[in-house]
VOBA-1610 file (N, C-alpha, C; in pm, whole numbers, padded with zeros to 5 digits, always signed):
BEGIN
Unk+05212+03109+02005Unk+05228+03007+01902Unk+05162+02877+01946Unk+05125+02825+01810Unk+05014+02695+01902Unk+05047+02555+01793Unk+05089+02599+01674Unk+05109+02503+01596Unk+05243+02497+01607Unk+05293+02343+01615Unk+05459+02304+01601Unk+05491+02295+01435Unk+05627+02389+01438Unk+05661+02357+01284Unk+05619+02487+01216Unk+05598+02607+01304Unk+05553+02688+01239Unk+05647+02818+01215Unk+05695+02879+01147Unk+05783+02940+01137Unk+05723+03113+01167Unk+05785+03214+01267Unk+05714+03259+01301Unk+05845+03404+01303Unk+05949+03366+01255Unk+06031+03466+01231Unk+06090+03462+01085Unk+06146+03561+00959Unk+06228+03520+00869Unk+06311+03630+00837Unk+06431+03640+00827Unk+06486+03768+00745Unk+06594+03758+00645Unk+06592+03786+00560Unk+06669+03779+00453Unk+06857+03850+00467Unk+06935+03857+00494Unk+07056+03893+00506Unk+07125+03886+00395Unk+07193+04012+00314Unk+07235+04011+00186Unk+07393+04073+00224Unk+07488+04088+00127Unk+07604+04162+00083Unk+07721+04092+00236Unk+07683+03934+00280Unk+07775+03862+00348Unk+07896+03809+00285Unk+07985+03763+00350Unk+08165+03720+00331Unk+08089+03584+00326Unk+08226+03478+00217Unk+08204+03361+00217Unk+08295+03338+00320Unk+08297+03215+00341Unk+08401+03159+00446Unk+08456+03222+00586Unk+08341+03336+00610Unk+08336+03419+00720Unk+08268+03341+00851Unk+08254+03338+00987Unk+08188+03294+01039Unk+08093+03418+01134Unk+07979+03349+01132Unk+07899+03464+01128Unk+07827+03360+01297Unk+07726+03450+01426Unk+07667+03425+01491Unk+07558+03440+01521Unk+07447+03360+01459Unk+07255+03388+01476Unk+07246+03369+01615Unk+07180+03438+01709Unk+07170+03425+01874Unk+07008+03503+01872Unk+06982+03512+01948Unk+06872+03582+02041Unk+06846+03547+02160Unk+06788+03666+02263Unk+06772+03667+02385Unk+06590+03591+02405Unk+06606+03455+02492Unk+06511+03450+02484Unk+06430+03435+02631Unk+06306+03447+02703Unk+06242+03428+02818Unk+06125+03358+02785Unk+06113+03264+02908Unk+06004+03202+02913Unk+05924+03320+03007Unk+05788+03329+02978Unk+05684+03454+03020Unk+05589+03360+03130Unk+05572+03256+03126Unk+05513+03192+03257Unk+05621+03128+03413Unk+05538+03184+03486Unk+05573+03182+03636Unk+05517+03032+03683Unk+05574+02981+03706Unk+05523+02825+03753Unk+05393+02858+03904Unk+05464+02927+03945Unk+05390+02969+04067Unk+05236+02971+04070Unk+05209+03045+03890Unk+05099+03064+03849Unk+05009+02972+03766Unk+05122+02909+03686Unk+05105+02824+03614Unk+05189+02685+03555Unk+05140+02603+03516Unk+05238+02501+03460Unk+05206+02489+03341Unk+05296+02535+03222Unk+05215+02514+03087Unk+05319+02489+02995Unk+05306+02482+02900Unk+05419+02401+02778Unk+05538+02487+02731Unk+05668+02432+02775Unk+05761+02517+02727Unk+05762+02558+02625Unk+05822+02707+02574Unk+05849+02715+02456Unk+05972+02628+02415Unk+05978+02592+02253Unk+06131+02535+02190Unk+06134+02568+02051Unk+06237+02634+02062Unk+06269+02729+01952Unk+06367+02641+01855Unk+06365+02648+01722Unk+06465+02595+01613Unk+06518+02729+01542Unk+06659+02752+01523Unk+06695+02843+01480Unk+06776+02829+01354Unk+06686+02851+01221Unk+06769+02788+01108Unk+06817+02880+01001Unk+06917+02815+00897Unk+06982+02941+00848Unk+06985+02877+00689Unk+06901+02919+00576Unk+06883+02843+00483Unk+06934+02974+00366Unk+06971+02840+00246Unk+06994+02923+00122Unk+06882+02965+00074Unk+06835+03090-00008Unk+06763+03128-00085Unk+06719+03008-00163Unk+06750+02925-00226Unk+06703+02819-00273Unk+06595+02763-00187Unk+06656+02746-00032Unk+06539+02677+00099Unk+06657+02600+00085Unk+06741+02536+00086Unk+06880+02426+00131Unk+06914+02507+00287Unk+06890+02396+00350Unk+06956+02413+00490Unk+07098+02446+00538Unk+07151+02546+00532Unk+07279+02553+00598Unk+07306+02529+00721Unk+07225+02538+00802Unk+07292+02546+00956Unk+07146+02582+01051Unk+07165+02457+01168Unk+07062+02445+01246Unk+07067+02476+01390Unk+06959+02494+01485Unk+07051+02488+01628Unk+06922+02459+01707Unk+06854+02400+01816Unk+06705+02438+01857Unk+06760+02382+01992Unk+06707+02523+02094Unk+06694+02521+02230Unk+06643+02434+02307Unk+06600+02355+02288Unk+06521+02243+02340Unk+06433+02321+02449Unk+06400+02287+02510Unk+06254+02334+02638Unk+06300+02480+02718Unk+06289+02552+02750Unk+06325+02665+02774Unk+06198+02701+02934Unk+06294+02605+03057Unk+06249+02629+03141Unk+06175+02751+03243Unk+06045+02753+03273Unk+05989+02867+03350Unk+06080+02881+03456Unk+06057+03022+03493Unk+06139+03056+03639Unk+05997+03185+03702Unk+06061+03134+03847Unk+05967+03261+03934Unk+05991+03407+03873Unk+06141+03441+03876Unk+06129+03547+03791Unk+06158+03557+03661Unk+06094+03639+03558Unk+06155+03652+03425Unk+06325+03617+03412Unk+06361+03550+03353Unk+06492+03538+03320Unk+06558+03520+03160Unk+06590+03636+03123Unk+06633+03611+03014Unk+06785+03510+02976Unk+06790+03437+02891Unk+06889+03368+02812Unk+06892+03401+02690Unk+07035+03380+02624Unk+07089+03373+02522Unk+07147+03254+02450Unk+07045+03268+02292Unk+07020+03134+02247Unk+07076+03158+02107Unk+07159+03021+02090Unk+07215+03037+01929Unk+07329+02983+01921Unk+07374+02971+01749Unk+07523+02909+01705Unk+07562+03025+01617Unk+07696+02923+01644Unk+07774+03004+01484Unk+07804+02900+01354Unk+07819+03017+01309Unk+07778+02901+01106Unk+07907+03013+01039Unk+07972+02925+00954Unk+08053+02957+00852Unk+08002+02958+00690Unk+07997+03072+00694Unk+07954+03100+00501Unk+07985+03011+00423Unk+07954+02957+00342Unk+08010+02862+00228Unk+08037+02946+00145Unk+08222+02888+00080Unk+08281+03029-00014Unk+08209+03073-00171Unk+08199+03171-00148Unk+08144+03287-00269Unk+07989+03279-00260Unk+07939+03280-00111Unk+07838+03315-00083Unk+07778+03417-00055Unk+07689+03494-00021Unk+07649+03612-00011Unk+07518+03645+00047Unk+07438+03581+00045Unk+07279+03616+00081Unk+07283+03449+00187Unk+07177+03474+00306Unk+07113+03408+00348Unk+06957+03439+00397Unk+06845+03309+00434Unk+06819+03357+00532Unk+06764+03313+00687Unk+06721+03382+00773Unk+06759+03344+00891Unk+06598+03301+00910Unk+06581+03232+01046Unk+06434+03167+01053Unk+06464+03123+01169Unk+06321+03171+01279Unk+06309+03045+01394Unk+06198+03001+01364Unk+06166+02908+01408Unk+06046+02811+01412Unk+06003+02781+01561Unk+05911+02775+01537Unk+05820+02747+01697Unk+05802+02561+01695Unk+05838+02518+01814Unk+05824+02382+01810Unk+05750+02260+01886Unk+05671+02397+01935Unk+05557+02340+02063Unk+05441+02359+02060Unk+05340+02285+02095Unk+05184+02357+02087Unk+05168+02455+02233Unk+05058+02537+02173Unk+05017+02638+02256Unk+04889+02673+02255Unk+04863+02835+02278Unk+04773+02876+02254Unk+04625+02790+02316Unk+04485+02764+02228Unk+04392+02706+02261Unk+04411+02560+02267Unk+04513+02483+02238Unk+04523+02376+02229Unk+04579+02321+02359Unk+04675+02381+02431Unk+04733+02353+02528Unk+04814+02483+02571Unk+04753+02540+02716Unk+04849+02638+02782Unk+04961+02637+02752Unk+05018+02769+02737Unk+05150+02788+02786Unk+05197+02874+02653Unk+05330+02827+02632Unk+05440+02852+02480Unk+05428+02958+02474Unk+05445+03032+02585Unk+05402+03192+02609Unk+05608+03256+02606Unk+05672+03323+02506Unk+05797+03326+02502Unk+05839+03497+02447Unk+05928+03555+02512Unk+05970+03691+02485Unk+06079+03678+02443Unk+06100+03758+02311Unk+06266+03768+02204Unk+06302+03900+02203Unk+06410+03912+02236Unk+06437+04081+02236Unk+06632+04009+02224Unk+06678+04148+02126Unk+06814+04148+02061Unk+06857+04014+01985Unk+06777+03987+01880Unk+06837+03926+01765Unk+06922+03976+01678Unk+07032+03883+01647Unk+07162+03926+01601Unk+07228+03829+01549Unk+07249+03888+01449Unk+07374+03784+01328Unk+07469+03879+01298Unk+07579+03855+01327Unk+07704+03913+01323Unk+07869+03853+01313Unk+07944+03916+01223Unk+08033+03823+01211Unk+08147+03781+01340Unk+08224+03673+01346Unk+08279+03644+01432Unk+08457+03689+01400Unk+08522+03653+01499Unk+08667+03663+01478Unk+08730+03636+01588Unk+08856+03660+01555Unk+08967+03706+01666Unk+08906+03833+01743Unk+08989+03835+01862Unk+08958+03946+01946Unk+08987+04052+01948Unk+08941+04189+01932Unk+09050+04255+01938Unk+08960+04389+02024Unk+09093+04441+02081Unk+09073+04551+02235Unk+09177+04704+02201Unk+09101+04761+02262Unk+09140+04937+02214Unk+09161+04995+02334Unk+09255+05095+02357Unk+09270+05118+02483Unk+09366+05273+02422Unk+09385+05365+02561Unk+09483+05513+02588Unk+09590+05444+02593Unk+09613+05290+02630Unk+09751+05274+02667Unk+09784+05152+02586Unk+09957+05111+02577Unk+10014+05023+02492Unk+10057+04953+02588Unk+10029+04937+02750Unk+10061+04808+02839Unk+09959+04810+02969Unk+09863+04908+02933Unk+09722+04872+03033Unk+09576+04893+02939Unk+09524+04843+03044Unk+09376+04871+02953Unk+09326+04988+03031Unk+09293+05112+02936Unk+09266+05255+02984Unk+09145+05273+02887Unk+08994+05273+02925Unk+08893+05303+02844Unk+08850+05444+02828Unk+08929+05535+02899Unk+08890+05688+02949Unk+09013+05772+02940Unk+09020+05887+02870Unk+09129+05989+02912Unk+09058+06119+02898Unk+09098+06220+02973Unk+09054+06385+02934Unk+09207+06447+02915Unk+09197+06523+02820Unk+09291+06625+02749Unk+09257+06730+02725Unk+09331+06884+02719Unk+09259+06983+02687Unk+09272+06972+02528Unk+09251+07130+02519Unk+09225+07144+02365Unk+09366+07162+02290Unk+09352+07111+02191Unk+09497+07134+02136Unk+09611+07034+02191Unk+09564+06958+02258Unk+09724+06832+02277Unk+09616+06729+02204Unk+09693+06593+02188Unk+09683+06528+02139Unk+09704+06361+02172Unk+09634+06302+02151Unk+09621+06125+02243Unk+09662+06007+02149Unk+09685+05888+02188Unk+09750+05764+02095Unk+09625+05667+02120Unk+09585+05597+02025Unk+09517+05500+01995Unk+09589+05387+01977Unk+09537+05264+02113Unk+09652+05158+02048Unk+09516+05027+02073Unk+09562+05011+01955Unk+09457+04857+01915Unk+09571+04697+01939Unk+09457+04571+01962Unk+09543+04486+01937Unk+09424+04425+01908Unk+09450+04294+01792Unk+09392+04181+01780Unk+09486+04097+01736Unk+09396+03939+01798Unk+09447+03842+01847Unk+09474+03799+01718Unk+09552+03643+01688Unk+09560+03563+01548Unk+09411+03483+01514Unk+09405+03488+01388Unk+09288+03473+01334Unk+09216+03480+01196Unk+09308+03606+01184Unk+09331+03669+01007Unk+09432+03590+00931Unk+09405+03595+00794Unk+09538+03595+00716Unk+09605+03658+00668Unk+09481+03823+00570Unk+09569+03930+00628Unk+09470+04022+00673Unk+09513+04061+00780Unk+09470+04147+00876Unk+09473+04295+00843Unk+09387+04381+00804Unk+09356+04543+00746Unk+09261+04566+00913Unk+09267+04711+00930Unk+09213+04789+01058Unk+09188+04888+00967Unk+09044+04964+01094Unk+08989+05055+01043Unk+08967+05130+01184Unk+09022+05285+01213Unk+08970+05335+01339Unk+08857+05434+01255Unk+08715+05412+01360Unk+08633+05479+01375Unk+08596+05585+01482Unk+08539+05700+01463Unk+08499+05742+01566Unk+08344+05813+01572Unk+08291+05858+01703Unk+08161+05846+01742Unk+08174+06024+01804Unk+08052+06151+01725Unk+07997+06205+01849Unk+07863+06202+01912Unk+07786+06070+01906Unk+07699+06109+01903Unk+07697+05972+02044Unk+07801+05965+02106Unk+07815+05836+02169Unk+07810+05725+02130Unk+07831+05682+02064Unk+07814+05571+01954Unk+07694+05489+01881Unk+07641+05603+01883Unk+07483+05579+01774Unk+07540+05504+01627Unk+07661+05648+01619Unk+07720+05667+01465Unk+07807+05665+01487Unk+07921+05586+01401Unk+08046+05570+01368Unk+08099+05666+01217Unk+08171+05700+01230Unk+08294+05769+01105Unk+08388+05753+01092Unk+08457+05668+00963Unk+08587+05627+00946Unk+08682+05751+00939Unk+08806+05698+01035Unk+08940+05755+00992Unk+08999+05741+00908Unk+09053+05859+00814Unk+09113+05831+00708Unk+09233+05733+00719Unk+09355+05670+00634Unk+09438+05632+00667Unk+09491+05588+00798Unk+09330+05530+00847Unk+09432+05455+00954Unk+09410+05290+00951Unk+09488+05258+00855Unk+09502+05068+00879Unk+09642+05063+00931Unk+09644+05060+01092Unk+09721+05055+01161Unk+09674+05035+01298Unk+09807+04991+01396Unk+09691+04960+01547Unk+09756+05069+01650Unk+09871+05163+01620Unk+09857+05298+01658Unk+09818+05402+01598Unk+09757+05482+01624Unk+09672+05563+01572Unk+09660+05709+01631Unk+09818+05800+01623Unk+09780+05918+01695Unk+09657+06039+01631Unk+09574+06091+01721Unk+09471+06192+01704Unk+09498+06318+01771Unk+09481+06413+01715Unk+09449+06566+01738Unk+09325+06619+01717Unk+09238+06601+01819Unk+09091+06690+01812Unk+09109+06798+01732Unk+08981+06855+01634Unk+09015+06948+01587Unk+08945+07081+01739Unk+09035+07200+01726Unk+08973+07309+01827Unk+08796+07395+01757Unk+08751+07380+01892Unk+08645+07398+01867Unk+08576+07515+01991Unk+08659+07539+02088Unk+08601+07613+02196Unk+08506+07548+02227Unk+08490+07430+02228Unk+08340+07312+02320Unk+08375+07236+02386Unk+08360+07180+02528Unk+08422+07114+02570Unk+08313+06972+02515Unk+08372+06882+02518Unk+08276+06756+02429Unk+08415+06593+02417Unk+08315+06538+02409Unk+08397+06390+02432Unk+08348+06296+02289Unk+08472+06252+02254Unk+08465+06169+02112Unk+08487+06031+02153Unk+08393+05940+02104Unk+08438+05806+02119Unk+08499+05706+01994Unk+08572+05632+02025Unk+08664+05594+01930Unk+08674+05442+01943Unk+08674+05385+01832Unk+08707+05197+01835Unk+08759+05152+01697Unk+08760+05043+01717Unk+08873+04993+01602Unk+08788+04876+01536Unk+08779+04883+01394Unk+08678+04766+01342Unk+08826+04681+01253Unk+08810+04547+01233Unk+08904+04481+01131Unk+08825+04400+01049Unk+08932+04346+00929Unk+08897+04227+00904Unk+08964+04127+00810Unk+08963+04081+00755Unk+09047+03965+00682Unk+09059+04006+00528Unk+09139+04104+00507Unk+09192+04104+00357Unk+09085+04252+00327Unk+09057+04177+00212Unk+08903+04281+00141Unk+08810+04263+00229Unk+08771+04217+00297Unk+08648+04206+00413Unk+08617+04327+00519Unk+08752+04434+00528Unk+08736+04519+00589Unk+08673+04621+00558Unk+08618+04634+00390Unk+08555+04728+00341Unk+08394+04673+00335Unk+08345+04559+00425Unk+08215+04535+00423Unk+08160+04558+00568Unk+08057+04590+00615Unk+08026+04656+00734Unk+08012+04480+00791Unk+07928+04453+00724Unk+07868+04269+00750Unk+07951+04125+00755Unk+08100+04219+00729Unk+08231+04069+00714Unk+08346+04131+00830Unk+08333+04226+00887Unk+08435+04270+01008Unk+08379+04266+01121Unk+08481+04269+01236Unk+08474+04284+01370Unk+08482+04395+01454Unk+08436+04422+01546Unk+08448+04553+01606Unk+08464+04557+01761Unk+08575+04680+01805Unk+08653+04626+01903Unk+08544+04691+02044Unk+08595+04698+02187Unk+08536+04763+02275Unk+08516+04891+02212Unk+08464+05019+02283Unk+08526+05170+02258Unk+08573+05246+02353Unk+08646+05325+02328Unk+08700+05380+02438Unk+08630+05612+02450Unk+08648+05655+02532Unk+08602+05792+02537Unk+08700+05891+02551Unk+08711+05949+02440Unk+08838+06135+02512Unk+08755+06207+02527Unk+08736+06235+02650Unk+08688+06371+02659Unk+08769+06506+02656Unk+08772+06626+02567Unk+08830+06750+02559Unk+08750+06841+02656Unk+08873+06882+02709Unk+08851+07034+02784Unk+08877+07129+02697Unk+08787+07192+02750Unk+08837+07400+02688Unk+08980+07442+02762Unk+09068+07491+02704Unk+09148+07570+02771Unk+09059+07690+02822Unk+09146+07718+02950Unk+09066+07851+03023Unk+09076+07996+02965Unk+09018+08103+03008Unk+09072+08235+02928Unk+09104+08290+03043Unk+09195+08426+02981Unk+09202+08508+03098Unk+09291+08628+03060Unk+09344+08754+03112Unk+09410+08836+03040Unk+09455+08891+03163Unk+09487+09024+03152Unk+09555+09129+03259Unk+09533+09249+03194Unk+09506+09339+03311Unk+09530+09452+03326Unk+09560+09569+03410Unk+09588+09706+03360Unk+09662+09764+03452Unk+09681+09887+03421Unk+09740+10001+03532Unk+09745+10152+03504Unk+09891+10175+03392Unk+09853+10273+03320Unk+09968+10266+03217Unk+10109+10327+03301Unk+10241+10294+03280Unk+10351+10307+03301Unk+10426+10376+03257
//
């Protein structure tokens, strides 16, 4: 980037909560080594405007110091929806010269993310330790116990679960609750399901883009063993 003021990211974000608070961040690195060079920091503006172009919410990194080695940081705010809102969109802007004009403003972005915020909430095998792991055989059965912190007004849960390690999530039926007993179905495979707990504030729990989502935790199932007997007849 070489011109300041130039907007060099944009994305549109639709089907958001009003009065939700949501977090624009990205990971960012400066790509010059002083060692090698001395050249113009990058400085990033990270803005969050109505479809109209009305500014909602601003944030800019200011100079984003070189290091000997690559070092990534994490850059960004949080912004609260204005109520019965729904669409935004997101934008950084470049705020330094570069390129042929003046070395440097040389900058790497990797994991941009807007996501909503909340209370905390943690999933665990147990209801007075934190247990991220259990194995069970086939055919018994394990407790899911969720907690989140105050935050909501009213508070709805959703347990999900994962086989694909958590690529993909699949809701549990009937479970808006923060115990949650499960029975693997039998399958003769031995295989491990992962499981977490998403919430959110009222009707908000039925939007992927207005809830929270907890650690996850892993059951792994065993096969029961086989085996039989035999013998000369009697």
């Amino acid at each position: 980037q070489e011109t300041p003021g130039l907007e060099f990211y944009s994305q549109t974000i639709t089907n958001l909560c009003g009065s939700t608070t949501y977090e624009f961040a990205a990971w960012i690195a400066n790509c010059l080594n002083p060692a090698m060079m001395d050249g113009v920091d990058p400085d990033i503006t990270f803005r969050i405007e109505h479809p109209d172009g009305t500014v909602l919410g601003s944030y800019n990194t200011g100079a984003i110091p070189e290091t000997n080695n690559l070092t990534w940081k994490q850059f960004g705010f949080f912004f609260t929806m204005p109520a019965n809102e729904t669409t935004v969109i997101l934008k950084m802007i470049n705020n330094s010269v570069g390129g042929t004009a003046l070395p440097g403003n040389d900058l790497a972005i990797d994991d941009i993310t807007f996501r909503p915020c909340g209370p905390s909430t943690i999933v665990s095998f147990s209801n007075s330790a934190q247990v991220d792991s259990l194995t069970i055989c086939e055919g018994s059965s394990a407790t899911l116990f969720g907690n989140l912190s105050i935050g909501f007004n009213t508070p709805n849960y959703r347990w999900q679960s994962s086989t694909d390690n958590g690529t993909s999530w699949t809701d549990i039926a009937s479970s808006n609750v923060l115990q949650l007993p499960v029975t693997p179905a039998i399958t003769g495979i031995s295989r491990t399901i992962h499981y977490r707990m998403v919430a959110g504030d009222g009707n908000n729990i039925n939007s992927a883009n207005c809830r929270i989502s907890s650690n996850k935790i892993i059951l792994t199932i065993r096969i029961l063993p086989t085996g039989g007997i035999s013998g000369d007849s009697i």
